[in-house]
Structure formats: structure tokens, C-alpha cells
N, C-alpha and C positions, 0 to 999 in steps of 0.2 A: 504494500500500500504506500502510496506517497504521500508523504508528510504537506500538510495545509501551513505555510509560515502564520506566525504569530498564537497558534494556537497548539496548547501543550501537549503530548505522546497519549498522556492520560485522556486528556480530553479529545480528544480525537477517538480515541478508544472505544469511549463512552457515548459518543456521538453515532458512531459505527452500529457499535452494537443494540444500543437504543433503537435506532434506525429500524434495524432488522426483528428485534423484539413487534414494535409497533408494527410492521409490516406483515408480521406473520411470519417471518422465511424463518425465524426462531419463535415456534408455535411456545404455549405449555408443558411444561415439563419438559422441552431442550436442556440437554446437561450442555454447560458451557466452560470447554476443556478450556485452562489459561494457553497451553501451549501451542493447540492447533487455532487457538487464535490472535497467537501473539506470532506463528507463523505467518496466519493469510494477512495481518494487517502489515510486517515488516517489522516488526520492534519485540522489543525483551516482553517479559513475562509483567515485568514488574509494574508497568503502567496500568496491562489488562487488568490484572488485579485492582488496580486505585480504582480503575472505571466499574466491573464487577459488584467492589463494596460502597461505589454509590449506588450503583443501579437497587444494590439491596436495602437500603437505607430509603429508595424509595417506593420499595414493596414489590417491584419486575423481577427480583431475584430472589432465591431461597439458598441457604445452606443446608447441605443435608449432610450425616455423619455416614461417612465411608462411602459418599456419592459424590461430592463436592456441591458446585454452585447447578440451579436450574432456572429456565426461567420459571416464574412461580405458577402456580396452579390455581385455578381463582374460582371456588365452588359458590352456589347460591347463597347463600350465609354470606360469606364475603363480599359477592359482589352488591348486595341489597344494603347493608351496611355501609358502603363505601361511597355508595351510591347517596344515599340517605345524610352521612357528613356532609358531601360533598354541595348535597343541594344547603344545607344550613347557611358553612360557610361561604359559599358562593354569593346565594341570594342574601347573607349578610353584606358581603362586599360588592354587591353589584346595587344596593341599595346607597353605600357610602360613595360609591363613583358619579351616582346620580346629580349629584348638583355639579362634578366638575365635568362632565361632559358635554362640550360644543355641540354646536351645530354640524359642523364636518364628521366630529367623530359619530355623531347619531346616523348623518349619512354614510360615512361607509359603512357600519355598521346595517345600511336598510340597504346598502348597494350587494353583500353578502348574502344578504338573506334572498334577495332576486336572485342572487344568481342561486341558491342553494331552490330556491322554485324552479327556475327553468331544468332543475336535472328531476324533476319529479316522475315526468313520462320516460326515463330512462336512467335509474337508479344506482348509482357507483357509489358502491358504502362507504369505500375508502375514502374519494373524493368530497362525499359528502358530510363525514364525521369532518374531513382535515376544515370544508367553508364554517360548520359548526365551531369546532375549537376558535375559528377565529372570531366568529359571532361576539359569542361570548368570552372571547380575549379583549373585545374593543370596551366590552361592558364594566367588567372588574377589573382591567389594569390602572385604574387610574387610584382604583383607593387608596385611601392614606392611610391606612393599617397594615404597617410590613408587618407584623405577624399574622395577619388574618389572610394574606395577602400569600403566604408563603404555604399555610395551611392548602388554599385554593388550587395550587398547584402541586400541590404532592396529590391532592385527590385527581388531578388530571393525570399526574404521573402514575399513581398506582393502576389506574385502566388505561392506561396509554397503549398496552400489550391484549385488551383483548378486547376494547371497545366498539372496534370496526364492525363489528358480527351483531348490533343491535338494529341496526337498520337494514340489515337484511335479514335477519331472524323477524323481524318487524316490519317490513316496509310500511305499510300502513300508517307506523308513528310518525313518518319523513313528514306527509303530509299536514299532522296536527301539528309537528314541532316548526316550520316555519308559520304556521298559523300563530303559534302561542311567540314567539318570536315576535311579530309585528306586534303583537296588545304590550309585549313588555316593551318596545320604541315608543307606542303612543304614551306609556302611561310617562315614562320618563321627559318624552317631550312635551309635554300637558302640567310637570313640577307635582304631579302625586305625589303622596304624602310616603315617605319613604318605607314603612311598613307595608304601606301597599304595592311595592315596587319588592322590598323585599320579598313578600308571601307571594306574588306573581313566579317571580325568578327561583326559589327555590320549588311550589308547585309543581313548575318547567322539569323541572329534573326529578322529581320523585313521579311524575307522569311517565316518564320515559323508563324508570325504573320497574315501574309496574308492569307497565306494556308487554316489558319481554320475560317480567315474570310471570307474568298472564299466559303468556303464551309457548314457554317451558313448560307449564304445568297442561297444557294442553296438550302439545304434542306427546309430553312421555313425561309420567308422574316419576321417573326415576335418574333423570338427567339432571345436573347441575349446572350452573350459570356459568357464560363464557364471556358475557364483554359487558360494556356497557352503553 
């Protein structure tokens, strides 16, 4: 692998393998050997590792005794849970970005969601989680709670690995989630009262969480949750 200047062996590592977590090509349960991948990227062991025990610190990796690292395994429990933080502190923080958010940032934010519409007749999960994540990047980055702020994105990181499987386990939700999308623009550009901004935004995400757990339990009462 060639080295990216300015950015460290470690991080690059971490970038790499992130990448491929999120993408699936390292599904659940991937053991992830330090050496056959401190071969394919070009560099020592030692970085893989630093990148490794982030990725585990933020829930994509698991240590297991006398197996080593994997990516993690993410059953119903887990993922309804995660899911459940997730919308908390989310829709906390996306409530606290409410009053510093322009005019620009509300439009690209509604320029997203159009496009995240027009793929509606023609459905690409991946593509569509990636307009998503940015959705709601444009909405809670601006808060001013770096710790609430940090919370936010560990729950994006910990489904980072297996998120992409809900909108196709679900298509049907694609449709309601830019619906609810636009009511949480209006309510922010209209200066709602921030509770209602919060209970919106977090709703948002414990709806989508249902959805595929609605519908897990339909297809087969004995299957566990894969994404979010």
C-alpha cells in the first residue's frame, strides 16, 4: 500500500480497515490477522495494531482469547440498544445545533435529502445510508457539547460495520425516512421549540430501529440483528 503524506502509518491503517469493515468486504466475525494485514497495506505490525485497538474502543472490533481480534458481531440486543443511545444522544445534539444552523447549512442539508429521494425508485443501501450519514452530519455537527458530540459519533461508529443492511432489509423505511427528514428541516427552520426538535430527531431513529426489528421478527423469529 502507498503511504498518503501527512497522515500517520497508524492512521492510514485505521482508515483502510474501517473502510473495508463498513463496506462489508470484512463482514462479522472477520478475524483480522495483524500480519496478513500489515503485509497487504506495506508496513510493520505495529501500527495495525494502534488502528485495531481503536477500531475496538469503538465497538467494530472484538478481542477474543486464543482467537485474537474480529470484526464484532452485532446481535438484536445490541443492535436495538445502540440504536436506542444513539437516537437520545443524537436528537439531544441535533436539538443544541438548532439555533446555530444557517440558512445554507438547512439547504444543503434539504439538497441531501432530494437527492436521497430521487434514489427511491432505484434503491442502493450503501449509497443511501452514506446521503443519510450526511443528512444528519449537517444537523448535529455544529453542537456545542464536545462531549455529547463525541458520544454521537461513537454510536455512528459502532454501526458503521453493519448499518448498510437496514434499508435493504427494509426498503420501505427509505421512503418514510426522507419523509421524516423534511418535518425535522421544517420544524428547525420554523425556530420550534427545541424539545420538539429534539423528540422529532430522536423518534427518527428509534422508527428506523423498529422497522427492521419489525421485520427480523417476521421473516424468522430466530435470526439476530445485522445493521442499523
Amino acid at each position: 500500500m502507498t503511504t498518503v503524506g501527512g497522515a500517520s502509518k497508524s492512521e492510514q491503517a485505521y482508515t483502510w480497515i474501517r473502510s473495508r469493515i463498513s463496506g462489508h468486504v470484512f463482514g462479522p466475525g472477520y478475524r483480522l490477522v495483524l500480519g496478513s494485514l500489515a503485509e497487504e497495506l506495506g508496513m510493520s505490525v505495529v501500527p495495525v495494531r494502534e488502528a485495531i485497538r481503536r477500531l475496538e474502543a469503538e465497538g467494530l472490533v472484538t478481542f477474543e482469547r486464543n482467537v485474537g481480534a474480529r470484526v464484532t458481531l452485532v446481535d438484536e440486543s445490541e443492535y436495538a440498544h445502540t440504536m436506542e443511545t444513539l437516537g437520545l444522544v443524537e436528537g439531544a445534539a441535533t436539538a443544541l445545533s438548532a439555533p446555530l444552523l444557517d440558512r445554507a447549512a438547512l439547504d444543503a442539508a434539504a439538497e441531501v435529502n432530494e437527492r436521497m429521494t430521487q434514489m427511491l425508485g432505484h434503491l442502493d443501501a450503501h449509497a443511501f445510508t452514506e446521503l443519510n450519514r450526511q443528512f444528519h452530519s449537517v444537523l448535529f455537527e455544529p453542537c456545542p457539547n464536545p462531549h455529547l458530540l463525541d458520544l454521537v459519533h461513537r454510536g455512528w461508529a459502532r454501526l458503521s460495520g453493519i448499518r448498510d443492511s437496514t434499508f435493504a432489509y427494509v426498503p420501505g423505511r427509505a421512503q418514510h425516512s426522507v419523509e421524516e427528514h423534511t418535518q425535522i428541516l421544517e420544524l428547525i427552520r420554523a425556530g420550534a421549540d427545541p424539545l420538539e426538535i429534539e423528540l422529532a430527531a430522536r423518534n427518527h431513529r428509534l422508527r428506523t430501529r423498529d422497522a427492521f426489528l419489525d421485520a427480523l421478527h417476521t421473516r424468522s423469529p430466530r435470526t439476530t440483528g445485522e445493521d442499523s
